[in-house]
N, CA, C and O atoms as CSV, one atom per row, in Angstrom:
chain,resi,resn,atom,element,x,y,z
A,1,UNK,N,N,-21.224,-18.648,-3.071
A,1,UNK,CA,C,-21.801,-19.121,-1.825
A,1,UNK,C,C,-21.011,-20.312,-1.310
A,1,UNK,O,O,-20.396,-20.923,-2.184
A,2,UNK,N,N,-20.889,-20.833,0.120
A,2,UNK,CA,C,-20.148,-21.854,0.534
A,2,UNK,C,C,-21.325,-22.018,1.402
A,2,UNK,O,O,-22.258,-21.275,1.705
A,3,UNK,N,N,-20.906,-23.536,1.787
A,3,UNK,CA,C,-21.838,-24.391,2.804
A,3,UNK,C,C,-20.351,-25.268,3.518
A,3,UNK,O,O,-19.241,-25.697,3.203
A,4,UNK,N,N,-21.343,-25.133,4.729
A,4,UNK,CA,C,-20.391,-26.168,5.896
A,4,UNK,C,C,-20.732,-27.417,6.733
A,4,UNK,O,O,-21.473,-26.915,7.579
A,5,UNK,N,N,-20.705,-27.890,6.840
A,5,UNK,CA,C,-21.127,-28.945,7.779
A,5,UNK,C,C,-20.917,-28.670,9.161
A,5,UNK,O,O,-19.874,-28.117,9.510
A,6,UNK,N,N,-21.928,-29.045,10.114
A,6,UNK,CA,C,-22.068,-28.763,11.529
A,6,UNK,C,C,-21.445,-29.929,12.125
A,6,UNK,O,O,-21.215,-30.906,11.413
A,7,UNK,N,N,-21.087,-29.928,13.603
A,7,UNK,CA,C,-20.859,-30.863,14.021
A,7,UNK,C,C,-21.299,-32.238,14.303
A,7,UNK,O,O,-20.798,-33.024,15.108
A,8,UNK,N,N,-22.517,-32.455,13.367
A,8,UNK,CA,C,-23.106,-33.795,13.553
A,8,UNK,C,C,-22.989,-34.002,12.424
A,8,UNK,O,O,-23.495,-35.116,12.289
A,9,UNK,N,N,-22.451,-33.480,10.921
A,9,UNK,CA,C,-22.029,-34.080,10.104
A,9,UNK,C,C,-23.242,-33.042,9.102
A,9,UNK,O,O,-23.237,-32.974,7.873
A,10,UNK,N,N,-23.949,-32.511,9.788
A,10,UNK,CA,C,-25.299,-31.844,8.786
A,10,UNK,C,C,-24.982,-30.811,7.988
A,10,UNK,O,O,-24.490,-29.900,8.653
A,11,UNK,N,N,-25.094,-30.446,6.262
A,11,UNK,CA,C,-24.687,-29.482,5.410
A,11,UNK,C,C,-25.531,-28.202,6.231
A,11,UNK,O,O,-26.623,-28.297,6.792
A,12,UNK,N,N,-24.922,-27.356,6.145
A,12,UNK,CA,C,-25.811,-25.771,7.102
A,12,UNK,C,C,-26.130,-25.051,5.681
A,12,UNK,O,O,-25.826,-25.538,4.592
A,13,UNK,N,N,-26.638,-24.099,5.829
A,13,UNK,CA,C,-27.382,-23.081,4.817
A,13,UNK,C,C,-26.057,-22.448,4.350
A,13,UNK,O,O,-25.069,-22.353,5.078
A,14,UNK,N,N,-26.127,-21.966,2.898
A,14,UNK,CA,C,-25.224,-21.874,2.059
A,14,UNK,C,C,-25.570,-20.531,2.143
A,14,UNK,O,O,-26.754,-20.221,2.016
A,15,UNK,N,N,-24.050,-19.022,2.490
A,15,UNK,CA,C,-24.070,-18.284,2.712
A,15,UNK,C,C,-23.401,-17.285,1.885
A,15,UNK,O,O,-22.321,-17.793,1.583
A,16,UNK,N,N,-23.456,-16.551,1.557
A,16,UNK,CA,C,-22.359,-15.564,0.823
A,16,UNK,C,C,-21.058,-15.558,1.462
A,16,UNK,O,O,-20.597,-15.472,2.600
A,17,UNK,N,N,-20.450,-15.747,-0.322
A,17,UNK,CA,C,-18.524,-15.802,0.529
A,17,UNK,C,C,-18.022,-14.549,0.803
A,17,UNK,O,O,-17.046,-14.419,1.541
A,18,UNK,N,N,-18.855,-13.147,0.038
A,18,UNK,CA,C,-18.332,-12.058,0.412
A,18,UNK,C,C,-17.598,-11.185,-0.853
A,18,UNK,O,O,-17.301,-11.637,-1.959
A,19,UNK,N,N,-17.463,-10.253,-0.518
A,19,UNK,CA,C,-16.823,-9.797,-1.806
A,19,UNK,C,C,-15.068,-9.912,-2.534
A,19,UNK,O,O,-14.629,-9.544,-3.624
A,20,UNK,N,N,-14.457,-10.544,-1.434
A,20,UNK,CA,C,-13.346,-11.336,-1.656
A,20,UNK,C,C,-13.917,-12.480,-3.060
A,20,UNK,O,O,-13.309,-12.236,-4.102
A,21,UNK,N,N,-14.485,-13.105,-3.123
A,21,UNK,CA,C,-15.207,-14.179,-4.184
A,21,UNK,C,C,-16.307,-13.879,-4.924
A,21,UNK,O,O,-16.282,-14.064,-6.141
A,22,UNK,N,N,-17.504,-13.338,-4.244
A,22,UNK,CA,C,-18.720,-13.292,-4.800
A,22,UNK,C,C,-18.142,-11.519,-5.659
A,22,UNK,O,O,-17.379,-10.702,-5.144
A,23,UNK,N,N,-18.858,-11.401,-7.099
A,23,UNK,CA,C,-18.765,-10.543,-7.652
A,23,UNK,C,C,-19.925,-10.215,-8.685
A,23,UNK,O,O,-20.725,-11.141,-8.811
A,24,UNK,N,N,-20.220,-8.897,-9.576
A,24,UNK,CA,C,-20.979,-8.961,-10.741
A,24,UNK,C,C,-21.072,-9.731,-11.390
A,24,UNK,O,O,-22.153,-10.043,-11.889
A,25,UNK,N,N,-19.795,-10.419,-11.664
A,25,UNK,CA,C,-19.559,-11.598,-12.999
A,25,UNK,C,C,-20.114,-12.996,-12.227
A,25,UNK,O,O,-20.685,-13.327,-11.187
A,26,UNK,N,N,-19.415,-13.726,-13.752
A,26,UNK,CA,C,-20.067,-15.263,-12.894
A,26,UNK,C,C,-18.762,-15.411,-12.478
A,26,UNK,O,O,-17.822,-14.917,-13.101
A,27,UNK,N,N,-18.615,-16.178,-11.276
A,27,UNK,CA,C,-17.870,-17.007,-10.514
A,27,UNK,C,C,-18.055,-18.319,-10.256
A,27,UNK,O,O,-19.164,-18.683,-9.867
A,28,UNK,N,N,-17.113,-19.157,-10.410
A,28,UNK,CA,C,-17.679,-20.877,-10.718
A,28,UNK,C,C,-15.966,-21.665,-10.434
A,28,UNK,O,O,-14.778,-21.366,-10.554
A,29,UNK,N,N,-16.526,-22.417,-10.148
A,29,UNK,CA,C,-15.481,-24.035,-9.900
A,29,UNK,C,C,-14.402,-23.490,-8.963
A,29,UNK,O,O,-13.263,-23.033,-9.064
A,30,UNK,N,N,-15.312,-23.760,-7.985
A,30,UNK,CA,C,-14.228,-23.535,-6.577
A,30,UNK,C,C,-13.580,-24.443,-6.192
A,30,UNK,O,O,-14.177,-25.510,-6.047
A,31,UNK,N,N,-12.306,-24.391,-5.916
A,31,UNK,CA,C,-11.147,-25.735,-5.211
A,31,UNK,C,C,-10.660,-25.030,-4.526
A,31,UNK,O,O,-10.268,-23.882,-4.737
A,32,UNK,N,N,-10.620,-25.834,-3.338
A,32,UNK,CA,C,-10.058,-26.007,-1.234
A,32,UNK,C,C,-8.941,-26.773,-2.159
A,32,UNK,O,O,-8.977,-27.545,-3.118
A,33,UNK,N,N,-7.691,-25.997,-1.167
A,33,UNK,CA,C,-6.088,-26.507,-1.498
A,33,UNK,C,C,-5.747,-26.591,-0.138
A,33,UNK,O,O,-4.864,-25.871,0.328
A,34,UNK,N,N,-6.759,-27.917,0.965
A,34,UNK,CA,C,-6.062,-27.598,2.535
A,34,UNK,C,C,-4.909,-27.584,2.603
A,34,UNK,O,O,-4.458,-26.844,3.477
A,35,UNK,N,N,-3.812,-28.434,1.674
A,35,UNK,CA,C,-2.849,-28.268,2.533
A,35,UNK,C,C,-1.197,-27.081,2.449
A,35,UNK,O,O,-0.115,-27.001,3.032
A,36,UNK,N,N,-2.084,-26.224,1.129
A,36,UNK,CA,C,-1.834,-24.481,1.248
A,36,UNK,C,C,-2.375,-23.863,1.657
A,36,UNK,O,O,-2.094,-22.665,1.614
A,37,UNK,N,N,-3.712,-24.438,2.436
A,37,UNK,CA,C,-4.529,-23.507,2.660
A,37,UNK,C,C,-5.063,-21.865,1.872
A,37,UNK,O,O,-5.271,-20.695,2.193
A,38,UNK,N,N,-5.088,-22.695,0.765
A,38,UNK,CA,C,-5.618,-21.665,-0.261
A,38,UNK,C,C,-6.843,-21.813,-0.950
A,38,UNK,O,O,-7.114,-22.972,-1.265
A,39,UNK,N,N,-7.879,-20.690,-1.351
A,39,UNK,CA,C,-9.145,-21.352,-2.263
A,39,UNK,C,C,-9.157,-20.426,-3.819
A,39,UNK,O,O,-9.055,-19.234,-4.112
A,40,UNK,N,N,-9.316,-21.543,-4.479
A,40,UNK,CA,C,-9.173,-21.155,-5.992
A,40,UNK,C,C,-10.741,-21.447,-6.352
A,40,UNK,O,O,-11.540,-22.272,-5.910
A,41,UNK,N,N,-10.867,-20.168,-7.587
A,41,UNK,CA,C,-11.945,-20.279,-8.311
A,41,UNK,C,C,-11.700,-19.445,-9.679
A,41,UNK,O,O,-10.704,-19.155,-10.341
A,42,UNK,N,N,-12.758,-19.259,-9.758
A,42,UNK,CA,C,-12.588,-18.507,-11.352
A,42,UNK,C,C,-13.637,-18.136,-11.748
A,42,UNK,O,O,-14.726,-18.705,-11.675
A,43,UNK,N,N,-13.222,-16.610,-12.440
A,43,UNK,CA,C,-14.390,-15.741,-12.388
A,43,UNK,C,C,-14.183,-14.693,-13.688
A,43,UNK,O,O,-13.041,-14.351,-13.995
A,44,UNK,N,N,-15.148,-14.290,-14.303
A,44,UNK,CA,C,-14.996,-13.498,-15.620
A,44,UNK,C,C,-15.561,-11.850,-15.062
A,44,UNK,O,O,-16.277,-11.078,-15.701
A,45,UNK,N,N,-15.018,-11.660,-13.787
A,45,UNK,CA,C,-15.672,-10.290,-13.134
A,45,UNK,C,C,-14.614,-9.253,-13.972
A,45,UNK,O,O,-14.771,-8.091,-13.597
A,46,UNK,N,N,-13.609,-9.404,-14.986
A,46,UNK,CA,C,-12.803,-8.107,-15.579
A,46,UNK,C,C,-14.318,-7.548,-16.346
A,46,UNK,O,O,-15.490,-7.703,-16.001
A,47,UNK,N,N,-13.750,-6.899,-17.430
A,47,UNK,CA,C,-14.259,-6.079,-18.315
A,47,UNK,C,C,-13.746,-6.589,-19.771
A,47,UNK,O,O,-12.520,-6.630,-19.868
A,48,UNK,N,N,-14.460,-6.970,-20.882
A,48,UNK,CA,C,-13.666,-7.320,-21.804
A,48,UNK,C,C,-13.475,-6.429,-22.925
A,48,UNK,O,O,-14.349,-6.034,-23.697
A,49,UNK,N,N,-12.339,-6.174,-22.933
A,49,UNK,CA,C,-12.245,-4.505,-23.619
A,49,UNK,C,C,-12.658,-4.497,-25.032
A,49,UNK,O,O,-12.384,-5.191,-26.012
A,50,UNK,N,N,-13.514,-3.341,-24.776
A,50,UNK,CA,C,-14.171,-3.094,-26.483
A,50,UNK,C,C,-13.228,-2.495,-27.287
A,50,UNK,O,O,-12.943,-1.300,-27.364
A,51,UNK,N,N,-12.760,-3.457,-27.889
A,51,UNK,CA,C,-12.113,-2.783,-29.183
A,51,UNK,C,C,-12.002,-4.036,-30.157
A,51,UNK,O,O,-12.026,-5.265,-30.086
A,52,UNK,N,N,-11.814,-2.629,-31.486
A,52,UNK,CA,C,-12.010,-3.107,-32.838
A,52,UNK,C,C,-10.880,-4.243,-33.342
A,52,UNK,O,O,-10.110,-4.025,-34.277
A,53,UNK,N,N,-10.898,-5.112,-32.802
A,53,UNK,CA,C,-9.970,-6.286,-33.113
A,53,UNK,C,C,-9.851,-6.625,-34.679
A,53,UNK,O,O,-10.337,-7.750,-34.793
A,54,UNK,N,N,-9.321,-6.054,-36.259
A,54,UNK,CA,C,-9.772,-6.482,-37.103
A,54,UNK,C,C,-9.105,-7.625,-37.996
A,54,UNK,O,O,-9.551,-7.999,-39.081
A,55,UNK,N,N,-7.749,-8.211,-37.242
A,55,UNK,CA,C,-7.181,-9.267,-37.239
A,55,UNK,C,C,-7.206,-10.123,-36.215
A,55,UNK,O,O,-7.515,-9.735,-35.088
A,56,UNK,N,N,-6.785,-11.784,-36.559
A,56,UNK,CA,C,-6.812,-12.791,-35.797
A,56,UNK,C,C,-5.575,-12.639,-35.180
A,56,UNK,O,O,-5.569,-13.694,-34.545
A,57,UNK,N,N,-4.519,-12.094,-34.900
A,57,UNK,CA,C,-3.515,-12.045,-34.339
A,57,UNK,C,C,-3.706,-10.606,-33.367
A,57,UNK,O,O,-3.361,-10.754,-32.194
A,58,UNK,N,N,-4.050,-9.697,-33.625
A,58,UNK,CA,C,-4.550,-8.622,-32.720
A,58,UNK,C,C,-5.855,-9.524,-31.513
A,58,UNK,O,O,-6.040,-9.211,-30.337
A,59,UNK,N,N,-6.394,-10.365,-32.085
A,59,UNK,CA,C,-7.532,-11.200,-31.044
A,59,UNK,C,C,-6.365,-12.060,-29.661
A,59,UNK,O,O,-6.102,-11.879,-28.472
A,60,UNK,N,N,-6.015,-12.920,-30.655
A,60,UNK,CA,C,-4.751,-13.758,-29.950
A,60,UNK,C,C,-4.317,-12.687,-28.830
A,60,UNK,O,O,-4.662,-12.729,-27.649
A,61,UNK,N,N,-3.643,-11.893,-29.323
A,61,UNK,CA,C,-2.588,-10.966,-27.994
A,61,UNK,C,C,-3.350,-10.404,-27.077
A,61,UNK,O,O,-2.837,-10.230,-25.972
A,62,UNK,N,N,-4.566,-10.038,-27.265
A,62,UNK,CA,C,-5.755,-9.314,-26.274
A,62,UNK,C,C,-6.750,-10.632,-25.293
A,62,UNK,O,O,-7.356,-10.490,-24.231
A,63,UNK,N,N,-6.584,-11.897,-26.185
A,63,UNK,CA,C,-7.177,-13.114,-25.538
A,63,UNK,C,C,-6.019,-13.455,-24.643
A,63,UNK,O,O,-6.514,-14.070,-23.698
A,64,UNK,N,N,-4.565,-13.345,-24.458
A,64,UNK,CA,C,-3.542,-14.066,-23.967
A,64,UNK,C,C,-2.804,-13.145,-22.746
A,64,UNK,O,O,-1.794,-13.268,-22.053
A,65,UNK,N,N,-4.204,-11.870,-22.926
A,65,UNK,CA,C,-3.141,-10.962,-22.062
A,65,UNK,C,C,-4.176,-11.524,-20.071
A,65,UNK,O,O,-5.343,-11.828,-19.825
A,66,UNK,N,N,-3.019,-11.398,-19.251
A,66,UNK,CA,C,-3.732,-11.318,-17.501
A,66,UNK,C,C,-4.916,-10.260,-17.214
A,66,UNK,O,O,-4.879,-9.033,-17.300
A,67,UNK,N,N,-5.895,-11.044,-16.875
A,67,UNK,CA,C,-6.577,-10.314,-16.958
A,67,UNK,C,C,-7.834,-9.601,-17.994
A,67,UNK,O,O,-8.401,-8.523,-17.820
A,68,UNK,N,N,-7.981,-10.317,-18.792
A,68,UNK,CA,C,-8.377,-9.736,-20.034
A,68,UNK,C,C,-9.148,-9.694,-20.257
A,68,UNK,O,O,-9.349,-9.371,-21.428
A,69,UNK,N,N,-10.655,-10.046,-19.134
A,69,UNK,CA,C,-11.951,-9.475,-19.046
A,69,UNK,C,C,-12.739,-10.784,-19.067
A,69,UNK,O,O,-13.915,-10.812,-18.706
A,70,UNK,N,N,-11.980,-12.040,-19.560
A,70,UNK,CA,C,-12.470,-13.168,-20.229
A,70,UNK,C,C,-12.567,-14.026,-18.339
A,70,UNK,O,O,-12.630,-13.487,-17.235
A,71,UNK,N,N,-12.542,-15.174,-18.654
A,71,UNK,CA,C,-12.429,-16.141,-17.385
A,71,UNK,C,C,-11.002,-15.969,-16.584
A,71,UNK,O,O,-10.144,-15.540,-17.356
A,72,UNK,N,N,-10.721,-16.092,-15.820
A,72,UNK,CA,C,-9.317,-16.156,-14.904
A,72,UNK,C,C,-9.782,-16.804,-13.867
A,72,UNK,O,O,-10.966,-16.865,-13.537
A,73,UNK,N,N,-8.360,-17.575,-13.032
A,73,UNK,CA,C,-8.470,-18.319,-12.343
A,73,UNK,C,C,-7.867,-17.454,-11.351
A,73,UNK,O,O,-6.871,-16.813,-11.686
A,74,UNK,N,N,-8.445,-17.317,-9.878
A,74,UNK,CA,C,-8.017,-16.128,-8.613
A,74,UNK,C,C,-7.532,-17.308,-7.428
A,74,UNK,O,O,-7.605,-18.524,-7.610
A,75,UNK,N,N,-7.092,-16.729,-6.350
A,75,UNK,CA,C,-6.835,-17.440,-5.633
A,75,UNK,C,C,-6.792,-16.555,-4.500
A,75,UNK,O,O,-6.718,-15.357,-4.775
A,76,UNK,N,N,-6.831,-16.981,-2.920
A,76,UNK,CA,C,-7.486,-16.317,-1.778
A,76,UNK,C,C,-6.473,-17.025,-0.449
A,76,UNK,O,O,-5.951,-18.135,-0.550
A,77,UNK,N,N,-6.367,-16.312,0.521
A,77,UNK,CA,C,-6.162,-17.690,1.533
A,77,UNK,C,C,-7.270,-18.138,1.960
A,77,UNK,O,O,-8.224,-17.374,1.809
A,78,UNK,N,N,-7.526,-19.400,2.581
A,78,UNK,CA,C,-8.488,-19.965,2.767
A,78,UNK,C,C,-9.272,-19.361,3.941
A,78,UNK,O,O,-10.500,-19.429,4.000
A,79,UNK,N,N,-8.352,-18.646,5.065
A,79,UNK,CA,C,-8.903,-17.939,5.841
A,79,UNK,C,C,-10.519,-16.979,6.311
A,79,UNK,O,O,-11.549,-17.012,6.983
A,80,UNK,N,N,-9.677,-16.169,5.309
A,80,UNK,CA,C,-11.118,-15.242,4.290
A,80,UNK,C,C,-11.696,-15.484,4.200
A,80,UNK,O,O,-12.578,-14.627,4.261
A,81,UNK,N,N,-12.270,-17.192,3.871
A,81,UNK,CA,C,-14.080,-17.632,4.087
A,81,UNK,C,C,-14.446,-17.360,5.078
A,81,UNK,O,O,-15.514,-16.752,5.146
A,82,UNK,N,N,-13.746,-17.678,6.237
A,82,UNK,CA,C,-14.336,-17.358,7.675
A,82,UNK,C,C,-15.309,-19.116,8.053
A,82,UNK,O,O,-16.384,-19.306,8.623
A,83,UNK,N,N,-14.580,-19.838,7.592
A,83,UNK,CA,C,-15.361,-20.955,7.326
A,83,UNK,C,C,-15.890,-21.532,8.646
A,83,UNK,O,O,-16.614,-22.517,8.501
A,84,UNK,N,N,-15.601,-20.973,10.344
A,84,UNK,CA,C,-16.390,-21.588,11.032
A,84,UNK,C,C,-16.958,-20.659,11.731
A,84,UNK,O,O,-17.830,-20.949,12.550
């Protein structure tokens, strides 16, 4: 969800960002990069693949891979909120 401020300075009702951001998973700790105009967050919406991991080094390579079902950090242009 995002919130904006109106032109008298007042926070407005906090709206869905859409499915660009909002997902099944949790999504959390959003950062505005104005001057890339980019928005970062991070979200555990993969899948974390079921399998029989029965070493700590088979864990490692499946924890280290993009993507890997666990938390990741995404990034958007800032546009896409549609922020006014």
């Amino acid at each position: 969800y995002i919130s904006t401020k109106n032109k008298n300075g007042m926070w407005q009702p906090a709206r869905n960002a859409g499915p660009a951001i909002n997902s099944s998973g949790l999504d959390y700790c959003p950062f505005i990069d104005f001057p890339r105009n980019k928005f970062y967050f991070t979200s555990n919406r993969g899948s974390i693949p079921e399998k029989n991991l029965t070493e700590v080094a088979q864990f490692r390579n499946e924890a280290n891979k993009t993507l890997n079902g666990y938390d990741n950090i995404y990034q958007i242009d800032l546009s896409a909120l549609k922020l006014k």
